[in-house]
N, C-alpha and C positions, 0 to 999 in steps of 0.2 A: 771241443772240450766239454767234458760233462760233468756236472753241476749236482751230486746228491741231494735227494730230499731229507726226511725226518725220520731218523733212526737207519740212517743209511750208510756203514761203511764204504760205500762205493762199489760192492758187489751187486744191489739193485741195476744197478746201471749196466753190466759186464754184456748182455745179452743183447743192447741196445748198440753198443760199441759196436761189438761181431757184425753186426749187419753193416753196421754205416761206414767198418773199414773195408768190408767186402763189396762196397762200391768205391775204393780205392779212394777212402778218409783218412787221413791220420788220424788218429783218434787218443787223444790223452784224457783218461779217467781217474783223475785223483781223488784221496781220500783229504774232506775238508777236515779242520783241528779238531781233535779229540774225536777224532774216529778210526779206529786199528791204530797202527803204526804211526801215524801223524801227531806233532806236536800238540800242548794245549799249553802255550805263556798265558799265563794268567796278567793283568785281568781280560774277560773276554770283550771286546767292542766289535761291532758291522766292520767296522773300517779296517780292522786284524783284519777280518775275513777278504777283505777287497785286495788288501794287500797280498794276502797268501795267492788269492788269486793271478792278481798282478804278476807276480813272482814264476807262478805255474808259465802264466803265458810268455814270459818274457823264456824263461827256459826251453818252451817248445817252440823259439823261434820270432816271436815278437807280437803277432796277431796270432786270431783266432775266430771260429764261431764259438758259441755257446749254446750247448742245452741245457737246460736247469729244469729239474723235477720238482714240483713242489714246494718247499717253503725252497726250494735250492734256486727255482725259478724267481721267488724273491731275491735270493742276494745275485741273479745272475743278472737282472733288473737294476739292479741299485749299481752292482760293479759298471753297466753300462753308464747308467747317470753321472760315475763317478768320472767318467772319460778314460778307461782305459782302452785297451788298442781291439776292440771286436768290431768284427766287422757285421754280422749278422747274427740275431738271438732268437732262439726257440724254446719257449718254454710250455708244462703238462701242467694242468689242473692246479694253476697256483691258487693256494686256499685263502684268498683274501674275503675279509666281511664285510657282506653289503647288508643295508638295515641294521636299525639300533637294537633290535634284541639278539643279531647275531654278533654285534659289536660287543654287547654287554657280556654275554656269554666266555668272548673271545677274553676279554678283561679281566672277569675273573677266573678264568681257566690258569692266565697268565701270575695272575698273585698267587694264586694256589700252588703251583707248579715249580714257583721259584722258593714258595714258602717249605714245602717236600723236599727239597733237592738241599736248601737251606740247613734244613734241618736230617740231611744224610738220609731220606727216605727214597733212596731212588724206586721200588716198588710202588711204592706211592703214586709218585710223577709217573710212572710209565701210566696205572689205571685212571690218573686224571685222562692223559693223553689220548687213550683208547675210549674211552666215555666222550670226548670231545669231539672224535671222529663217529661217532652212531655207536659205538659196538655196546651191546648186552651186556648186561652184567655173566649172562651164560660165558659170551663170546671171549671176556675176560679173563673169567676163570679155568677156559680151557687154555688160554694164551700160558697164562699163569704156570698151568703144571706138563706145559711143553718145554721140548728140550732145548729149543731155541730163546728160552725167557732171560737165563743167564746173560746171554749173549747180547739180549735186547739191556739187562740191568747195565751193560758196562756201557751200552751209550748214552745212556738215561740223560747223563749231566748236558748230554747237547741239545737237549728239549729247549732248554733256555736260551739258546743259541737259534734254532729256529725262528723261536717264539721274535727274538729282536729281529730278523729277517724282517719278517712279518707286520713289527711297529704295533703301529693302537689298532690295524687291524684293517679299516679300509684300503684300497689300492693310494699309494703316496701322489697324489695327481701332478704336483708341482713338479716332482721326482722324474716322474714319466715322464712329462710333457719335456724333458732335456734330451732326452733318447733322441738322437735322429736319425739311427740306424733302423732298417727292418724291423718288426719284430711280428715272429707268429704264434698266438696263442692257441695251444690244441687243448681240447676238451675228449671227452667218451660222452657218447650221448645217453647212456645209462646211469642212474643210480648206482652204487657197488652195493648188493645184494646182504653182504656184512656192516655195510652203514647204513641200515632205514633210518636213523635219527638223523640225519642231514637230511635238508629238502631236493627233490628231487634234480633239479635248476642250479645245485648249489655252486658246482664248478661252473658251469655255464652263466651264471651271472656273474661272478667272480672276475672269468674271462671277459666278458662285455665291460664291466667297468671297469674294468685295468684300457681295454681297448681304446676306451672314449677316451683317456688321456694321453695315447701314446700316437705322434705324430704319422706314423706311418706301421700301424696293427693292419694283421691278416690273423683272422678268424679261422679255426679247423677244426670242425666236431666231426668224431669217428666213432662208427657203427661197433662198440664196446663198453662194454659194463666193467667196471673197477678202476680204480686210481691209479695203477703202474699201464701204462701202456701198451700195448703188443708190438711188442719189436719187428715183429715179420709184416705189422700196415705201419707204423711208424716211420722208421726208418726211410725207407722209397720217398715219402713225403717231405721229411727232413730233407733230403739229397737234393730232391727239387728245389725246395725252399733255398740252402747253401748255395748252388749253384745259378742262379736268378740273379 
């Protein structure tokens, strides 16, 4: 089952599916709340989300693995803690803060974000969003007047959704240490070349400290530069991992 990140209607994910049904996976790719087609009951909590979750798997049959991308690797994490029915969880470059100026950061990205969105600015929220990942004010401004931007304004509202994924921002250790399933943390051992303002390290530490408190972490850094993974080394690894 796979798990969107941040700004993801679940098409990010579509290419990663293809692979890993073609090693004869079922593969269910849903869209999380307030993404395309999918509900948004207000008000929004983690625990909706766990639930929907919940919901998905019980519909495909009762278990499941899990991949979670990103902040989606947060709530595919937390859905594990919450004791639903998974059997084994892979999650990419979950953006957890490690050190207190990247916590600080993460804080106020987060008041900001809620305050924009608060206040009906979802452009707004989007260029906090892309500032908090590295990108240039250049990098923004061509986002900005691509055709894709629309597209991005109408998920704006789930920024805030992530962002609670995510918490105050360290990996949840108490949280983890409940897990007693598998779990494989993958990385890219590159910086993404559009986020020089993250440190180099950033996912890979992220990864490391989520590891130390989870009972039974496997570490994967792969020979790639950027935050969505490559489906075509991806994938095969997954399959190994699922099937172990």
């Amino acid at each position: 089952m796979l798990v969107g990140g941040g700004l993801d209607d679940g098409s990010e994910s579509v290419p990663l599916g293809e692979k890993l049904a073609a090693t004869e996976f079922a593969v269910v790719n849903y869209r999380r709340r307030g993404r395309g087609d999918s509900g948004d009951t207000a008000p929004y909590a983690v625990e909706r989300e766990i639930e929907d979750l919940a919901a998905v798997i019980e519909a495909a049959g009762g278990r499941a693995h899990l991949f979670g991308a990103s902040s989606g690797g947060a709530l595919a994490l937390e859905a594990a803690a919450a004791g639903l029915p998974i059997d084994r969880i892979a999650v990419h470059e979950v953006p957890y803060l490690v050190g207190d100026p990247m916590v600080r950061s993460w804080q106020q990205y987060v008041a900001d974000v809620t305050a924009a969105l608060d206040a009906g600015d979802r452009d707004q929220a989007l260029r906090l969003f892309m500032r908090l990942a590295g990108s240039s004010d250049e990098d923004i401004a061509g986002a900005a007047a691509a055709p894709v931007w629309p597209a991005l304004l109408e998920l704006a509202p789930t920024l805030r959704y992530d962002a609670a994924c995510l918490g105050d921002g360290p990996p949840p250790a108490d949280r983890l240490a409940m897990i007693a399933q598998p779990v494989l943390l993958s990385t890219g051992s590159t910086v993404d070349p559009h986020s020089a303002g993250l440190p180099v390290d950033f996912f890979g530490a992220a990864a490391d400290a989520a590891a130390a408190s989870l009972p039974h972490a496997q570490r994967l850094v792969m020979e790639v530069a950027g935050h969505v993974a490559d489906p075509a080394l991806l994938a095969p690894r997954l399959a190994e991992f699922y099937r172990a």
